[in-house]
C-alpha positions as CSV (number, residue, x, y, z in Angstrom):
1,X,103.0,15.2,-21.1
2,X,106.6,14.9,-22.1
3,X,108.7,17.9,-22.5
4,X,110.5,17.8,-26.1
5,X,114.0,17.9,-26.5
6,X,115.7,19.4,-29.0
7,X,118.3,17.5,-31.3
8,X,121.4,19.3,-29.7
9,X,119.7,17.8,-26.2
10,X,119.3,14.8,-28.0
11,X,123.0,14.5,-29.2
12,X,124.4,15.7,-25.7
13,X,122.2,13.2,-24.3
14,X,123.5,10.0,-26.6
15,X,127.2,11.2,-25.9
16,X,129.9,9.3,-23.5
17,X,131.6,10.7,-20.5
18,X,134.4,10.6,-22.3
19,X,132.6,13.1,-25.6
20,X,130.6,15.6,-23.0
21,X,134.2,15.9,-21.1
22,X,135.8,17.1,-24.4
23,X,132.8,19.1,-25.6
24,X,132.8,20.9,-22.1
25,X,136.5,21.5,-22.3
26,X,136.4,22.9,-25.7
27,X,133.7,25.2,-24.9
28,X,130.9,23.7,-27.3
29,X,128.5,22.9,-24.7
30,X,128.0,24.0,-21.6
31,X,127.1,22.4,-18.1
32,X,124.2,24.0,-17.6
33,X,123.0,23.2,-21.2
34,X,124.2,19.9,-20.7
35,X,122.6,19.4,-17.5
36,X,119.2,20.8,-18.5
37,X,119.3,18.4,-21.6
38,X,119.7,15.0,-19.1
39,X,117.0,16.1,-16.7
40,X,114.6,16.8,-19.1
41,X,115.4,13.3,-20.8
42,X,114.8,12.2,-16.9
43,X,111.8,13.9,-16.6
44,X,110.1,12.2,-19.7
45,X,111.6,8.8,-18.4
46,X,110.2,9.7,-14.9
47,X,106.6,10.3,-16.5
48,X,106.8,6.9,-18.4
49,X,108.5,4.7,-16.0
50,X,108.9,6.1,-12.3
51,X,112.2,5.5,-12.1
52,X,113.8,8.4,-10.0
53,X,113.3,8.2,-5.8
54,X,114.3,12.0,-5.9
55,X,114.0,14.7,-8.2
56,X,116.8,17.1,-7.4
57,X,116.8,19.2,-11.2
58,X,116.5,22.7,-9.4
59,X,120.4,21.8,-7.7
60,X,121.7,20.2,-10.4
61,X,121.0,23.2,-12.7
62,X,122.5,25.6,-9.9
63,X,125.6,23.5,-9.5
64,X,126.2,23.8,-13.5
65,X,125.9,27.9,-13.2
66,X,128.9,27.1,-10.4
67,X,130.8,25.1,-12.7
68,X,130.4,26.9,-15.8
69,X,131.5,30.3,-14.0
70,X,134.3,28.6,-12.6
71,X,135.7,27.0,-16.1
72,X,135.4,31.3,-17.5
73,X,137.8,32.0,-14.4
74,X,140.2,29.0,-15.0
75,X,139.5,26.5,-12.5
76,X,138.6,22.9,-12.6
77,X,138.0,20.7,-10.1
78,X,138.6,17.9,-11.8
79,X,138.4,14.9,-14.7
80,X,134.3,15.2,-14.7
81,X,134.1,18.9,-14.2
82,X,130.4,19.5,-16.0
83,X,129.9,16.2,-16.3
84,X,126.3,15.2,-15.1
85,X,125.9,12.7,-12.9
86,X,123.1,10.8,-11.3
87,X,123.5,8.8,-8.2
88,X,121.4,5.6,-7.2
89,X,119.3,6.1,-4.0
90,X,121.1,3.1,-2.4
91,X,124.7,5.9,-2.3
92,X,124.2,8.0,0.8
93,X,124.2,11.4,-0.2
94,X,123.5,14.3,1.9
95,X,120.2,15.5,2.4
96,X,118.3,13.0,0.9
97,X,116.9,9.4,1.5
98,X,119.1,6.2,0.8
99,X,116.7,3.6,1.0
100,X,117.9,0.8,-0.4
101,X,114.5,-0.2,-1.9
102,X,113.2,-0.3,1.9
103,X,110.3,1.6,2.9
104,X,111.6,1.5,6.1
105,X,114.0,4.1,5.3
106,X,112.3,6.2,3.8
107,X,111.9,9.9,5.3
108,X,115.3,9.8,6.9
109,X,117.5,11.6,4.9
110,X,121.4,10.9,5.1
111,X,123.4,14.2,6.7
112,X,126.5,13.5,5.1
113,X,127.6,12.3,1.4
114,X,129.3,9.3,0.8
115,X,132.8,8.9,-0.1
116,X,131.5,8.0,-3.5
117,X,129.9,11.2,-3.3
118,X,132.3,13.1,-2.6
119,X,134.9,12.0,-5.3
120,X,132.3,12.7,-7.9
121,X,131.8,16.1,-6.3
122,X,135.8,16.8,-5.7
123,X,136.0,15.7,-9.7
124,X,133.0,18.1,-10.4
125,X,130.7,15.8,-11.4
């Protein structure tokens, strides 16, 4: 069963990068609202079309808390501070598998992030 969204997650949802990032600086949304809106629109994708190889909403959510506290105190860490992002499964990042679509590595998470990774995270994305 799908879990609804509500038209606000709906708008946050259809927004660019480019919208959420001004949105988030202006203090309209935050990024736990906005996160919680794009992992419930994941979750109702996920039921239809099993398209995520991990499901991480629980640290995504936490993450936003971080992000949103640390915009209140003044600090950014960067261009997509709030900014959800979602990374492919074939982009090493630690703690989880990067399997390139082979079953072969699956189970073997990476214990490090990418360099890709790690500019999203520096950016806070």
């Amino acid at each position: 069963q799908n879990m609804p969204e509500s038209k606000r997650e709906h708008e946050i949802v259809h927004m660019t990068a480019t919208q959420l990032r001004e949105k988030l600086a202006s203090g309209e949304i935050t990024a736990v609202e906005t996160t919680i809106a794009f992992c419930r629109a994941a979750y109702n994708l996920q039921k239809d079309l099993d398209c995520l190889a991990e499901i991480n909403f629980e640290d995504a959510i936490a993450e936003a808390r971080k992000l949103d506290e640390e915009r209140k105190e003044g600090k950014l860490r960067g261009i997509l501070h709030g900014v959800p992002v979602s990374i492919k499964d074939q982009i090493a990042m630690n703690g989880f598998d990067s399997t390139c679509g082979l079953s072969a590595r699956c189970f073997k998470p990476e214990n490090m992030d990418s360099v890709l990774v790690k500019i999203i995270k520096k950016h806070g994305g």
